[in-house]
N, C-alpha and C positions, 0 to 999 in steps of 0.2 A: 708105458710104465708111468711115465709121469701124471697125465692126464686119468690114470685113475690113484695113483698116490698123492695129490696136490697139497693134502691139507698135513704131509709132515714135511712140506718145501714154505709153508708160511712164513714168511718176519714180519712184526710186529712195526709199524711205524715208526720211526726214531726223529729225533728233532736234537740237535747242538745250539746250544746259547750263550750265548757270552753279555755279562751285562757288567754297565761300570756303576756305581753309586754315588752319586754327585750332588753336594752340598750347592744348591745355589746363589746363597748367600755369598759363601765364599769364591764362588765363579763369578761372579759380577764384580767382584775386588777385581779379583786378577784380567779379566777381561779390559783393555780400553778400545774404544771406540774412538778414531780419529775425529777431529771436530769438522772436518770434511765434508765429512758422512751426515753429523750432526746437521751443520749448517745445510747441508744439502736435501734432508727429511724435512728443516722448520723450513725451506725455501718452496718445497712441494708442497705442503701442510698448510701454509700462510693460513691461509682463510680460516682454521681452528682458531690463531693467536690473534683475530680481532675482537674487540671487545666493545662495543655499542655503548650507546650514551648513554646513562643509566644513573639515577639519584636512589638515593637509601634518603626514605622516610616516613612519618609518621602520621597518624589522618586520627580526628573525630570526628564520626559519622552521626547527622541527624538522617535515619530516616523518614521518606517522604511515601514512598510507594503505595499506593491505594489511600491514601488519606485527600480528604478534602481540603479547601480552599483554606478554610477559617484554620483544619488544624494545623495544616503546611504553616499557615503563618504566627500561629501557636510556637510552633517548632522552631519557625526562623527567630522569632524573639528570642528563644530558649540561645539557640545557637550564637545569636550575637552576644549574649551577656558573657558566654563563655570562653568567646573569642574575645572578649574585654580581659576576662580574665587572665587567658593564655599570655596576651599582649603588656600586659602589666604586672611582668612578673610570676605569673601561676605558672607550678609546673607542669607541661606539657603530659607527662607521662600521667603523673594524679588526675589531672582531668579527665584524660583520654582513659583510664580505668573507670572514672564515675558516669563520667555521661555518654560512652562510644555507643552505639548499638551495634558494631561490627564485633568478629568475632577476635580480632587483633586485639581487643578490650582490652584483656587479662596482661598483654606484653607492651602496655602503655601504648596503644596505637600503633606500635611498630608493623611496616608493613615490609621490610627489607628492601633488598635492594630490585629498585622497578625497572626496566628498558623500557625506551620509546620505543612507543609502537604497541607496549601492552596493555595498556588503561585506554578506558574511555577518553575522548580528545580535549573535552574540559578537566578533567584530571588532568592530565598530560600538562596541557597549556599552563598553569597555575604549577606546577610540581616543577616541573624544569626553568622555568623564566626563575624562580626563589636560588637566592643564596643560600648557600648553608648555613643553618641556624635562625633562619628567618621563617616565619609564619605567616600564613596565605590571608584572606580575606577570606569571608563564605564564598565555598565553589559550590554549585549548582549542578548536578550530574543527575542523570536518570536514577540512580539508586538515591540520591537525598542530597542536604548539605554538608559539605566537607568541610576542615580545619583542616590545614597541611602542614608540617612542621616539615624544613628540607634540614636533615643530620648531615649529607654530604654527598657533593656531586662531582660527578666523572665523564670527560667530557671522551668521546667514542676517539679509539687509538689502537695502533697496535701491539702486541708485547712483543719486548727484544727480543730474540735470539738470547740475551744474557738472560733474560727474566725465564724462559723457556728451558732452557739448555738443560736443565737439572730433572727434569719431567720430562724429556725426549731419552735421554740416556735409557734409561731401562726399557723402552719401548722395542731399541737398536741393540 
């Protein structure tokens, strides 16, 4: 009987759900994370919270690339007057707008903040030996002559746990 009645023994699929609606704004209020936990995430993590040597600053670029002997030295004249300039008072960033040939022109030379190890090694060398606030001599690199102005430097460290602590929270 069955097996030729089947199709008035059908039920249709059924499914039960239960769902809750949860502001998670307000769940991260009420939620604490013991600092345990915390300190125990920044102690596995460490190596995120190192921070490398790294100088914030700003460059006028003569370039040199494909030019010849007489105009390199064209250029290096140009470059020193401007580095007289820089040194005596002229402001870095005006300069670095009139005469940059890099694309940093338009934001006064600014080239943010650099890490060693990312620039060419005459860059480098000249950009991290400078104080802050102090201006380089002509640097010489494969793309052309530099101006370096150092805005400010940071010497490779790790961040606390205090400094961290507020950025690991909602991760936990």
């Amino acid at each position: 009987y069955f097996e030729k009645n089947k199709a008035r023994y059908v039920v249709p699929e059924r499914r039960v759900v239960r769902f809750a609606r949860m502001d998670l704004d307000q769940l991260r209020q009420r939620v604490t994370v013991p600092d345990q936990n915390l300190r125990a995430y920044y102690d596995e993590h460490i190596q995120q919270y190192r921070l490398p040597n790294r100088v914030h600053a700003s460059h006028i670029l003569f370039k040199t690339i494909g030019k010849t002997d007489a105009e390199v030295e064209e250029i290096r004249k140009k470059a020193e007057d401007v580095l007289k300039k820089a040194k005596h008072g002229g402001k870095f960033e005006e300069l670095a707008k009139q005469y940059s040939e890099d694309t940093t022109k338009d934001k006064g030379g600014d080239l943010g903040w650099i890490l060693q190890g990312q620039t060419v090694p005459e860059f480098e060398k000249a950009a991290f030996s400078l104080a802050p606030g102090s201006i380089s001599d002509l640097v010489h690199t494969q793309y052309g002559l530099h101006i370096i102005k150092v805005i400010e430097h940071e010497n490779a460290r790790t961040q606390s746990f205090e400094e961290v602590r507020a950025s690991i929270l909602p991760a936990l």
